[in-house]
PDB file of N, CA, C and O in Angstrom:
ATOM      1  N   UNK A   1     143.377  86.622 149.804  1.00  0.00           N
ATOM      2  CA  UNK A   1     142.755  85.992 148.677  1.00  0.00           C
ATOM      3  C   UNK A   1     143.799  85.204 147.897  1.00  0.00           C
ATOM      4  O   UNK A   1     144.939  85.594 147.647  1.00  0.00           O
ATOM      5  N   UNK A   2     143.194  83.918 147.509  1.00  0.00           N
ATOM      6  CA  UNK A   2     144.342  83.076 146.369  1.00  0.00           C
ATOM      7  C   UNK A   2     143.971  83.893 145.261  1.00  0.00           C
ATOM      8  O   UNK A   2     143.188  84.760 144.872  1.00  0.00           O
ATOM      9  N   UNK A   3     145.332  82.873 144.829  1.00  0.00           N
ATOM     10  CA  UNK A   3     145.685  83.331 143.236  1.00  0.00           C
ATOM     11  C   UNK A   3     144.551  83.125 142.596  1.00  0.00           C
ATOM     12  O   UNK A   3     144.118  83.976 141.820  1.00  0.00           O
ATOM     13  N   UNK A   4     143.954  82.055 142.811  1.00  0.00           N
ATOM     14  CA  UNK A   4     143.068  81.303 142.028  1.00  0.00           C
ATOM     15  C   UNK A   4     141.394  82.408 141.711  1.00  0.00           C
ATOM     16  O   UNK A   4     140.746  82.875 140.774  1.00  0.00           O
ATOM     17  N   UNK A   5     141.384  82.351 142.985  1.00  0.00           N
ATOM     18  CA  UNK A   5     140.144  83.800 143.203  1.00  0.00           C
ATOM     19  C   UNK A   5     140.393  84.686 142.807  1.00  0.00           C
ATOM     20  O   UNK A   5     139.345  85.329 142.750  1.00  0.00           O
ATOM     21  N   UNK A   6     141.182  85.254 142.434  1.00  0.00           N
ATOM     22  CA  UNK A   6     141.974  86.823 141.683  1.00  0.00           C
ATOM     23  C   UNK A   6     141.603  86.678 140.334  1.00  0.00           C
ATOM     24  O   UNK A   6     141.079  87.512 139.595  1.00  0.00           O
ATOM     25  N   UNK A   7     141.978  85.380 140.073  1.00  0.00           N
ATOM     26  CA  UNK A   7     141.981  84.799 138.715  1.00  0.00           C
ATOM     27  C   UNK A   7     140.620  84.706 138.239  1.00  0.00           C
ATOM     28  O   UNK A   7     140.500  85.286 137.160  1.00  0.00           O
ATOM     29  N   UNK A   8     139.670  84.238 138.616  1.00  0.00           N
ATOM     30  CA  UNK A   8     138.468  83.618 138.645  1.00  0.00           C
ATOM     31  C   UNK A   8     137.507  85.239 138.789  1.00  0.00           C
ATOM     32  O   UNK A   8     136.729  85.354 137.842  1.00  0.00           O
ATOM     33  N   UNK A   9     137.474  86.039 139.457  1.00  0.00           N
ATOM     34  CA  UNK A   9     137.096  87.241 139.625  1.00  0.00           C
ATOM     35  C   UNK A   9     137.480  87.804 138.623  1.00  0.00           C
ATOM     36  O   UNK A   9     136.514  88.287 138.034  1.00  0.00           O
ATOM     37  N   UNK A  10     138.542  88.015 138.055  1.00  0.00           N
ATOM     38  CA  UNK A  10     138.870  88.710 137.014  1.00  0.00           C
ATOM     39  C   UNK A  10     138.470  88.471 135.557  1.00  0.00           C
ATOM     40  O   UNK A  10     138.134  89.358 134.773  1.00  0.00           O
ATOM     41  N   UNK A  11     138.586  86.533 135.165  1.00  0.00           N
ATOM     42  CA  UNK A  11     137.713  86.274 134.328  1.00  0.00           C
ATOM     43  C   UNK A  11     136.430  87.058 134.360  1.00  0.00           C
ATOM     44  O   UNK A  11     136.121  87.853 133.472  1.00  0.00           O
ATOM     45  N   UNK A  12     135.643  86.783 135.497  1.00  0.00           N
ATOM     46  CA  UNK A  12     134.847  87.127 135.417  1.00  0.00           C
ATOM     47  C   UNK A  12     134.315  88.371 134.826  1.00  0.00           C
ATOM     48  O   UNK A  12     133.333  88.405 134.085  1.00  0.00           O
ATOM     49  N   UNK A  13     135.128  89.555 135.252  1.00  0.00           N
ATOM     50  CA  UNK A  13     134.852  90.854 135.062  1.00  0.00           C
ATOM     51  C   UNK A  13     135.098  91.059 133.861  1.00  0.00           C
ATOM     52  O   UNK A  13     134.411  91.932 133.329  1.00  0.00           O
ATOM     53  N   UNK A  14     136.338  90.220 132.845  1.00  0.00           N
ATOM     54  CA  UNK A  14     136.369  90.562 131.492  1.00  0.00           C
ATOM     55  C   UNK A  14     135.224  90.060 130.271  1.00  0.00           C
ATOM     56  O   UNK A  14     134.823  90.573 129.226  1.00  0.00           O
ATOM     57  N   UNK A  15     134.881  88.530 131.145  1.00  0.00           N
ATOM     58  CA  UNK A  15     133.261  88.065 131.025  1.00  0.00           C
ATOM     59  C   UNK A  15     132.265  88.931 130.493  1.00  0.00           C
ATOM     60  O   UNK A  15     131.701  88.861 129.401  1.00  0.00           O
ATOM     61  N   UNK A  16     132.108  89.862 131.533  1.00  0.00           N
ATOM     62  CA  UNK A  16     131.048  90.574 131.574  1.00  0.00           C
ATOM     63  C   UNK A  16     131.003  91.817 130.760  1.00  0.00           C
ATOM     64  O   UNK A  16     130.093  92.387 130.157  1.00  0.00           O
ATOM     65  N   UNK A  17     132.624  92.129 130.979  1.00  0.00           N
ATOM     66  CA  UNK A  17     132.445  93.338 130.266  1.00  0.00           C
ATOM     67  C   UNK A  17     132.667  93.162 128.580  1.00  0.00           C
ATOM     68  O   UNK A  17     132.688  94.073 127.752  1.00  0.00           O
ATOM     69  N   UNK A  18     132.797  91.958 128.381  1.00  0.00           N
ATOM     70  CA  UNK A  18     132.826  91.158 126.560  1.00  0.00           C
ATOM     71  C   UNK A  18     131.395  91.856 127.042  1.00  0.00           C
ATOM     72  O   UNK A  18     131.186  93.056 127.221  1.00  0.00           O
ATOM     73  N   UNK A  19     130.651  90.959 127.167  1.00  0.00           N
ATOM     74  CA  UNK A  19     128.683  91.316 126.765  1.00  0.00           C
ATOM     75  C   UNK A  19     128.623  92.524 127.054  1.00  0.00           C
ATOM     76  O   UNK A  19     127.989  93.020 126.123  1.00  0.00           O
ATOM     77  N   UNK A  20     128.955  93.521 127.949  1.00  0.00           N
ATOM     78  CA  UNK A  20     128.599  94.621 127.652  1.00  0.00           C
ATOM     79  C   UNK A  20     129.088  95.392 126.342  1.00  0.00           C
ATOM     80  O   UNK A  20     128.344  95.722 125.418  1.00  0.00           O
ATOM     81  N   UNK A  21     129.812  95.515 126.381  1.00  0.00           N
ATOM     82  CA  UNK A  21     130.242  95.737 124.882  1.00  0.00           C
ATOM     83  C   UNK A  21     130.089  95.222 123.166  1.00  0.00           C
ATOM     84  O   UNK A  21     130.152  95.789 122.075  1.00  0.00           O
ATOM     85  N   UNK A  22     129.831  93.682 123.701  1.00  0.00           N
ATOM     86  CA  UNK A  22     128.518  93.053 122.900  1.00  0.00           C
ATOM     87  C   UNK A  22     127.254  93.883 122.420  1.00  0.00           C
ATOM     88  O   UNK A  22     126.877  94.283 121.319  1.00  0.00           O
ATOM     89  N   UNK A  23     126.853  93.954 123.466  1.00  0.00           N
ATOM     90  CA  UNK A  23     125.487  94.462 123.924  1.00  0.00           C
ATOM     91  C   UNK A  23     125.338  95.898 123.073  1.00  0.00           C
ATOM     92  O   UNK A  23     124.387  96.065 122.309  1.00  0.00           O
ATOM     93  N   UNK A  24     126.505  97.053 123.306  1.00  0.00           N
ATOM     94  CA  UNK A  24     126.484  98.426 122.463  1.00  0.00           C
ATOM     95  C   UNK A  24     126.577  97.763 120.940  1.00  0.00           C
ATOM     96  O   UNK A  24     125.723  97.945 120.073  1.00  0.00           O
ATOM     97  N   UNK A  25     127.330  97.259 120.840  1.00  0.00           N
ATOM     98  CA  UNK A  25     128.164  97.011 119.261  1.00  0.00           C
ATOM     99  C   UNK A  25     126.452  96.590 118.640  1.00  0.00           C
ATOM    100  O   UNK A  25     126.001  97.011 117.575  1.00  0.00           O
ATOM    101  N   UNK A  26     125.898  95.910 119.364  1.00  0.00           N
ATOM    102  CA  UNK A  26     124.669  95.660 118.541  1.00  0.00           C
ATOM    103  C   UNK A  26     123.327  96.318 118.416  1.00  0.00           C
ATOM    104  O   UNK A  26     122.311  96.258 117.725  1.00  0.00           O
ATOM    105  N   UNK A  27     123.939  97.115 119.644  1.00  0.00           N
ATOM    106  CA  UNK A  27     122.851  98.421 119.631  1.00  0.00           C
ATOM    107  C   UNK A  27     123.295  99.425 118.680  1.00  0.00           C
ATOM    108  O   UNK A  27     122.337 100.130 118.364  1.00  0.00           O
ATOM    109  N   UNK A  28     124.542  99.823 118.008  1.00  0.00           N
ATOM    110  CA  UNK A  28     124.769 100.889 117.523  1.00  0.00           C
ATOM    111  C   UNK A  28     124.674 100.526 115.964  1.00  0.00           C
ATOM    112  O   UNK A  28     124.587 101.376 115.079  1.00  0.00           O
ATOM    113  N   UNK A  29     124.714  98.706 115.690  1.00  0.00           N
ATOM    114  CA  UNK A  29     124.730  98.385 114.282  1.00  0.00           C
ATOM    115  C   UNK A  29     123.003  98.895 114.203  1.00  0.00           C
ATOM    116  O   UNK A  29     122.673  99.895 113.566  1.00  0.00           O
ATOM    117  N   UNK A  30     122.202  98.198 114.812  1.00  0.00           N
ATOM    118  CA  UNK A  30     120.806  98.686 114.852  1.00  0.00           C
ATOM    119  C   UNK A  30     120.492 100.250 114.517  1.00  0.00           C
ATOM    120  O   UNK A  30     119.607 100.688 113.781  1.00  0.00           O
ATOM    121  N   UNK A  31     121.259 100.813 115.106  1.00  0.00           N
ATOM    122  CA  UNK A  31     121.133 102.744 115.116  1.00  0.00           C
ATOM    123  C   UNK A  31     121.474 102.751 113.474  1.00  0.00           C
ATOM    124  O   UNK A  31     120.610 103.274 112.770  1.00  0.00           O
ATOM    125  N   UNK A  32     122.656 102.216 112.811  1.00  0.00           N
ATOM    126  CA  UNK A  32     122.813 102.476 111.751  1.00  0.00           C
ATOM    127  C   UNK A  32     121.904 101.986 111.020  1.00  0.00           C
ATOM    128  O   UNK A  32     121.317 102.697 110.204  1.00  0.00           O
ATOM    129  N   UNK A  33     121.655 100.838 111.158  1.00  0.00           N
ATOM    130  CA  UNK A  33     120.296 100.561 109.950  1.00  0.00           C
ATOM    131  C   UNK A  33     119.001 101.188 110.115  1.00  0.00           C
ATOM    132  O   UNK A  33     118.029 100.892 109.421  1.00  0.00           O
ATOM    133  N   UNK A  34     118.992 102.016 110.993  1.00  0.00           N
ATOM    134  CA  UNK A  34     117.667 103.114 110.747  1.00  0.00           C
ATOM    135  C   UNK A  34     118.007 104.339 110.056  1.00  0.00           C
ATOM    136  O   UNK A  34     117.248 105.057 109.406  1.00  0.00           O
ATOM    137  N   UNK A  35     119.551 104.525 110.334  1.00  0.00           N
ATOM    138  CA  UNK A  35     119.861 105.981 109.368  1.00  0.00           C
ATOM    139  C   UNK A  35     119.933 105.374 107.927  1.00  0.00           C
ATOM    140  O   UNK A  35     119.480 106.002 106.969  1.00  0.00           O
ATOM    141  N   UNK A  36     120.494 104.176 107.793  1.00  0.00           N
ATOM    142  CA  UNK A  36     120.573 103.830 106.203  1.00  0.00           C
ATOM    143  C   UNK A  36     118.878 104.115 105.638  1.00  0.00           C
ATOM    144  O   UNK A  36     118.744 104.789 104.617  1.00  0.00           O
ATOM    145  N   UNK A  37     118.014 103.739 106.130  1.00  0.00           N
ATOM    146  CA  UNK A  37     116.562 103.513 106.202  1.00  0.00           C
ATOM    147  C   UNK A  37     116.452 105.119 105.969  1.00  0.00           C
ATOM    148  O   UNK A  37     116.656 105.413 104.792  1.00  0.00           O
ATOM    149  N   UNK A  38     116.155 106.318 106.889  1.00  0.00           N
ATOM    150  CA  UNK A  38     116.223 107.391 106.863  1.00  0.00           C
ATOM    151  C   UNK A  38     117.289 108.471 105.464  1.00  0.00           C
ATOM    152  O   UNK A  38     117.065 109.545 104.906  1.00  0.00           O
ATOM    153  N   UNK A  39     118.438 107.455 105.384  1.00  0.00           N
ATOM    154  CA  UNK A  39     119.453 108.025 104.042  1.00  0.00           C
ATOM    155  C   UNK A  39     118.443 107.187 102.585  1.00  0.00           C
ATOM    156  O   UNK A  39     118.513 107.899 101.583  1.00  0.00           O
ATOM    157  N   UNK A  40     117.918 106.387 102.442  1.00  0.00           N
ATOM    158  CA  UNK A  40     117.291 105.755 101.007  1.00  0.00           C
ATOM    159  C   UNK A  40     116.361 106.385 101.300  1.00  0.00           C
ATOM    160  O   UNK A  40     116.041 106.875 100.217  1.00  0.00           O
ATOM    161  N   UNK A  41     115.362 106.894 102.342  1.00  0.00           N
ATOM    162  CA  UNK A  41     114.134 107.672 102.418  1.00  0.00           C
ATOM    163  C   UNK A  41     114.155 109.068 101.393  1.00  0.00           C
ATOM    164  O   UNK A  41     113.293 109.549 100.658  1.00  0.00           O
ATOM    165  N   UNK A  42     115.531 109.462 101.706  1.00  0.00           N
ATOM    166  CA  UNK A  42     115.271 110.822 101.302  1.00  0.00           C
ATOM    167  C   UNK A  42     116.035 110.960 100.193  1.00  0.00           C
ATOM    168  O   UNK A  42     116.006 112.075  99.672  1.00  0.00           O
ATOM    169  N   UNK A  43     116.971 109.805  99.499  1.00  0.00           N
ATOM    170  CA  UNK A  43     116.973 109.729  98.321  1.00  0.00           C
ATOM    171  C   UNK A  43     116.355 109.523  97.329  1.00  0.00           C
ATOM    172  O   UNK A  43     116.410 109.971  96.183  1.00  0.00           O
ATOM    173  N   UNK A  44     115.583 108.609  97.971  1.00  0.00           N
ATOM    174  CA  UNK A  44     114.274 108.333  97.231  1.00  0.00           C
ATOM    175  C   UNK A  44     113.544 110.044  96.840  1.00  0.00           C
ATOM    176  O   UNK A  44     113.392 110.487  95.701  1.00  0.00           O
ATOM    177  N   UNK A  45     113.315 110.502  97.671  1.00  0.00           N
ATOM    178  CA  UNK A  45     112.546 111.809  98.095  1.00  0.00           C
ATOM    179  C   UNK A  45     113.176 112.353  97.168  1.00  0.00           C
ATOM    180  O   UNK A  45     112.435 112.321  96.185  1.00  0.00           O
ATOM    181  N   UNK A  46     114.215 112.883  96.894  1.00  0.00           N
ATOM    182  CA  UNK A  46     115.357 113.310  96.071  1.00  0.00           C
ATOM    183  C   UNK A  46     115.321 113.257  94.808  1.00  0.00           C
ATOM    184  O   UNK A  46     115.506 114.116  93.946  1.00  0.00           O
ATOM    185  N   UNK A  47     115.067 112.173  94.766  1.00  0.00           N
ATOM    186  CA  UNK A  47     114.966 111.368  92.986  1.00  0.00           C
ATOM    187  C   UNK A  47     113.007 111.839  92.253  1.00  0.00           C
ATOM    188  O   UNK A  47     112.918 112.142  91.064  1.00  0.00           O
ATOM    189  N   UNK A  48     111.845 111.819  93.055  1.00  0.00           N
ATOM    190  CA  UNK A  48     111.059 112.000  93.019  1.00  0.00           C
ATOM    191  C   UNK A  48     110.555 113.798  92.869  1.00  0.00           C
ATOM    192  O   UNK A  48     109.597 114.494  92.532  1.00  0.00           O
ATOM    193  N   UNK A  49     111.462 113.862  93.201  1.00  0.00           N
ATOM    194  CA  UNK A  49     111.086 115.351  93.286  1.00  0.00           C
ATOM    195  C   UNK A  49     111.999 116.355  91.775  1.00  0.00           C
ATOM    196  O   UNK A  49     111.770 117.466  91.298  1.00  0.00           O
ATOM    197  N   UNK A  50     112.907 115.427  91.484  1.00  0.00           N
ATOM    198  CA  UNK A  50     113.437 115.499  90.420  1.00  0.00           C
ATOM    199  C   UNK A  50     112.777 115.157  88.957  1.00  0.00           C
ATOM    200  O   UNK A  50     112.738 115.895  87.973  1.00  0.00           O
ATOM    201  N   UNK A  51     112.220 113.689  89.115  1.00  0.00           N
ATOM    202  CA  UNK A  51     110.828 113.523  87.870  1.00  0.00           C
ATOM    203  C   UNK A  51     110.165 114.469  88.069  1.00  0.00           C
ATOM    204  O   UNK A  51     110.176 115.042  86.980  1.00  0.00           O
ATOM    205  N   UNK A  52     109.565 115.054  88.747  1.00  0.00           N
ATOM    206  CA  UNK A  52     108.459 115.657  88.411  1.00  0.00           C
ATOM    207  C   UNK A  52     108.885 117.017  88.534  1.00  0.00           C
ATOM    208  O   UNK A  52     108.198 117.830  89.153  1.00  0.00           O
ATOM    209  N   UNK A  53     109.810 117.280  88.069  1.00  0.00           N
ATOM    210  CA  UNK A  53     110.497 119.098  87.895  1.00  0.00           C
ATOM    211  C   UNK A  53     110.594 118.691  86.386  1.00  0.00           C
ATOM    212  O   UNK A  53     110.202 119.473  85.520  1.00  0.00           O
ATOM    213  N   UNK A  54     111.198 117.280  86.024  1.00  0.00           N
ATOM    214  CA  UNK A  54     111.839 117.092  84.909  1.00  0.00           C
ATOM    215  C   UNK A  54     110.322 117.219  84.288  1.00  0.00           C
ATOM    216  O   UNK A  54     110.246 118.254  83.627  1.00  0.00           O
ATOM    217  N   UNK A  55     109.396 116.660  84.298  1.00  0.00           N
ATOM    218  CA  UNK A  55     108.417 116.298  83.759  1.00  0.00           C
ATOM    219  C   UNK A  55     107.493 117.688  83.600  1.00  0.00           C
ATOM    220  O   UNK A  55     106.982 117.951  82.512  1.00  0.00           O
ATOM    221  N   UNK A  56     107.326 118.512  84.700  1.00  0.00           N
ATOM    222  CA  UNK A  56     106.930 119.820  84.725  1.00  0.00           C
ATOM    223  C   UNK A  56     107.676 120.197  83.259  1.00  0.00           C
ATOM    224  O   UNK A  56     107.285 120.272  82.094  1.00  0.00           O
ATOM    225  N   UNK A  57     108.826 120.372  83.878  1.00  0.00           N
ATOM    226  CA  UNK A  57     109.505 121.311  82.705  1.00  0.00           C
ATOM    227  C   UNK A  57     109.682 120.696  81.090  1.00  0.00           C
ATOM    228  O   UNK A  57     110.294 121.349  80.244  1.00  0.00           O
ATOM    229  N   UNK A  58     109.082 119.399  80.797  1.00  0.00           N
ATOM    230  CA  UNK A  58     109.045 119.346  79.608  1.00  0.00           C
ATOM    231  C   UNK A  58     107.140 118.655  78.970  1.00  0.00           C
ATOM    232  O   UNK A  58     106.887 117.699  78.236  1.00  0.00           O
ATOM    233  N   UNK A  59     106.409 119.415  79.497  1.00  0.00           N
ATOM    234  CA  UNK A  59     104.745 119.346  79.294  1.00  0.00           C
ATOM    235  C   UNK A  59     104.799 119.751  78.538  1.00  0.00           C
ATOM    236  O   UNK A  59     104.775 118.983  77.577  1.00  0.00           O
ATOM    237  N   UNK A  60     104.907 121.106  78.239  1.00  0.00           N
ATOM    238  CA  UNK A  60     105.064 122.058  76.788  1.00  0.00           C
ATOM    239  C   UNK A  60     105.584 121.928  76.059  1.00  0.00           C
ATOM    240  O   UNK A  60     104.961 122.132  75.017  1.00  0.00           O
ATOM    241  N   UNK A  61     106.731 121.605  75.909  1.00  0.00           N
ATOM    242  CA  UNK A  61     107.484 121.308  74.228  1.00  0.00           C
ATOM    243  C   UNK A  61     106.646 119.776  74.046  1.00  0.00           C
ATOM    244  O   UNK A  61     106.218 119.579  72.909  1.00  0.00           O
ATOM    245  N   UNK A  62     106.350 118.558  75.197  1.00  0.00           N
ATOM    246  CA  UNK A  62     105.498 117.923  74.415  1.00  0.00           C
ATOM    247  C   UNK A  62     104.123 117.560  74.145  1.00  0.00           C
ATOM    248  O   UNK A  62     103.544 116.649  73.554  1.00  0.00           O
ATOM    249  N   UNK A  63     103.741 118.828  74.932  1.00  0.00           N
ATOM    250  CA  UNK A  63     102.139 119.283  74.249  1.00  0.00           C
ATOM    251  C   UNK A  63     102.254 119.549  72.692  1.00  0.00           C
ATOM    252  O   UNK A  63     101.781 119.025  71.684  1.00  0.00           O
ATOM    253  N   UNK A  64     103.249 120.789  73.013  1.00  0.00           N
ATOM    254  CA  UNK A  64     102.969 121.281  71.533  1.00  0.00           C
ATOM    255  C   UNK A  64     103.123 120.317  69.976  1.00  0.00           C
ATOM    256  O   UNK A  64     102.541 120.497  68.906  1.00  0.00           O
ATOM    257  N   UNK A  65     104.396 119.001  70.468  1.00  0.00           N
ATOM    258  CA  UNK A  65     104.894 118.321  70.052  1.00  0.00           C
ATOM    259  C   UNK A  65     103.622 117.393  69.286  1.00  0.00           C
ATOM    260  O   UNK A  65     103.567 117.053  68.104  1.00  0.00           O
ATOM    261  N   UNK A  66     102.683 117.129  70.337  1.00  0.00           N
ATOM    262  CA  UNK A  66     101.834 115.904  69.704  1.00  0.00           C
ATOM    263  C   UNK A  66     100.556 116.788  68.921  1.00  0.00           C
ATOM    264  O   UNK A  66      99.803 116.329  68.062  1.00  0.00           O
ATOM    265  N   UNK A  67     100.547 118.200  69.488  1.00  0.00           N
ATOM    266  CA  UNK A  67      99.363 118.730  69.250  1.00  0.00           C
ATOM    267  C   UNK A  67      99.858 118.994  67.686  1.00  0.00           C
ATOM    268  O   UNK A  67      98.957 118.845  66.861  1.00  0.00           O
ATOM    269  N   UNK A  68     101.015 119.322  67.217  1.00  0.00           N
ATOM    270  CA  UNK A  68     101.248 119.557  65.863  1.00  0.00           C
ATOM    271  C   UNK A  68     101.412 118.318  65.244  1.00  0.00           C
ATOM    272  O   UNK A  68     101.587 118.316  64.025  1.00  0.00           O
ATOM    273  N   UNK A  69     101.386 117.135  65.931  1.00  0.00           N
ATOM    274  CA  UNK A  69     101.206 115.298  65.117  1.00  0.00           C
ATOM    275  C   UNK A  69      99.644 115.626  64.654  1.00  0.00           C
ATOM    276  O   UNK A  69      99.314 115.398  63.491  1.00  0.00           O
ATOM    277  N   UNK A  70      98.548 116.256  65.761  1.00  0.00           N
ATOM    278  CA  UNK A  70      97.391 115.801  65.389  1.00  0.00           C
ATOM    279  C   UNK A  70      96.864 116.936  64.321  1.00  0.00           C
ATOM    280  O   UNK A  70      96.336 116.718  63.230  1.00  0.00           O
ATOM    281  N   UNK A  71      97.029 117.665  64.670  1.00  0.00           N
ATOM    282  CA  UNK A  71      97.267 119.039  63.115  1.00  0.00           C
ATOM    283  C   UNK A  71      97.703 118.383  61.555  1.00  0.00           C
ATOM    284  O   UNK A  71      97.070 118.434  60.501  1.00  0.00           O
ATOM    285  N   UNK A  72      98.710 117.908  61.783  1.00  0.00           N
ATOM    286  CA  UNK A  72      99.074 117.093  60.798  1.00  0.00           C
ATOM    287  C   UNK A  72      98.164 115.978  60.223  1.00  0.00           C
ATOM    288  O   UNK A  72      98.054 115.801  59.010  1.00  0.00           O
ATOM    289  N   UNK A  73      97.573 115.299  61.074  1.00  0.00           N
ATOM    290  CA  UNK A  73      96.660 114.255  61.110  1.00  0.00           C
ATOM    291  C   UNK A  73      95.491 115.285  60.102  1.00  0.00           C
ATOM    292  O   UNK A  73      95.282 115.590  58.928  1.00  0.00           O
ATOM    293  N   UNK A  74      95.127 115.453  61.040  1.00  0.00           N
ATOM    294  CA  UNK A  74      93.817 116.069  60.741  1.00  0.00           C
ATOM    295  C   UNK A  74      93.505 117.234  59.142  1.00  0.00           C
ATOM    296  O   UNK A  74      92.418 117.644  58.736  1.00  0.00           O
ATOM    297  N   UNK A  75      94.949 117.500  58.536  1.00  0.00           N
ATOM    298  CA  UNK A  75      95.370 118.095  57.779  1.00  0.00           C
ATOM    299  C   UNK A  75      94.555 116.815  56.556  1.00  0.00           C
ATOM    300  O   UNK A  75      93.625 117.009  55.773  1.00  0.00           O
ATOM    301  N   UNK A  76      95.423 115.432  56.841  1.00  0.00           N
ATOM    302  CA  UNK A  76      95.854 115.162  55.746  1.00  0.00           C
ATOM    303  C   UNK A  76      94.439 114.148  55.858  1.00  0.00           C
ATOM    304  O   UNK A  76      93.850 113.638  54.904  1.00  0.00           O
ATOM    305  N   UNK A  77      94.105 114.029  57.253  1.00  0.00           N
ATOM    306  CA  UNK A  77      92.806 112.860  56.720  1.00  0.00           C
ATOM    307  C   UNK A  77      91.500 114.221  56.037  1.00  0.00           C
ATOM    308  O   UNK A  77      90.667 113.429  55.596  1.00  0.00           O
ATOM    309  N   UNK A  78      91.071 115.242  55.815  1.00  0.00           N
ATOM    310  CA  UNK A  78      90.199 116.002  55.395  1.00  0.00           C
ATOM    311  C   UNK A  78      90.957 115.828  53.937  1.00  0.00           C
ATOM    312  O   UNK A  78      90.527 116.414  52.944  1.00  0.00           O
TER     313      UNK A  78
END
């Protein structure tokens, strides 16, 4: 075999193996933007589940809060 064919074959093979490796690098950026997708999912989830503990846990001080505005009300309009 010439030089030339050694040469030419070998391009080749580094050719190919650029796109294959192409080929992962853009498969694995893809993989990550479904975990980012899957990581804001459940922050989200996270954050939601937090209002409404927060919100649970303060019904009562502002029940009682408005129910003694309308007491008051009702005091002063009679």
């Amino acid at each position: 075999m010439k030089l030339q064919e050694k040469m030419l074959r070998l391009s080749v093979q580094i050719q190919m193996g650029i796109e294959q490796l192409k080929e992962k690098c853009v498969g694995k950026l893809k993989d990550e933007e479904g975990a980012s997708t899957v990581e804001y999912a459940l922050l989200i989830a996270v954050i939601v589940v937090g209002v409404i503990f927060a919100a649970s846990q303060m019904f009562k001080p502002l029940e009682a809060f408005f129910l003694a505005i309308v007491d008051k009300i009702t005091k002063i309009a009679k």
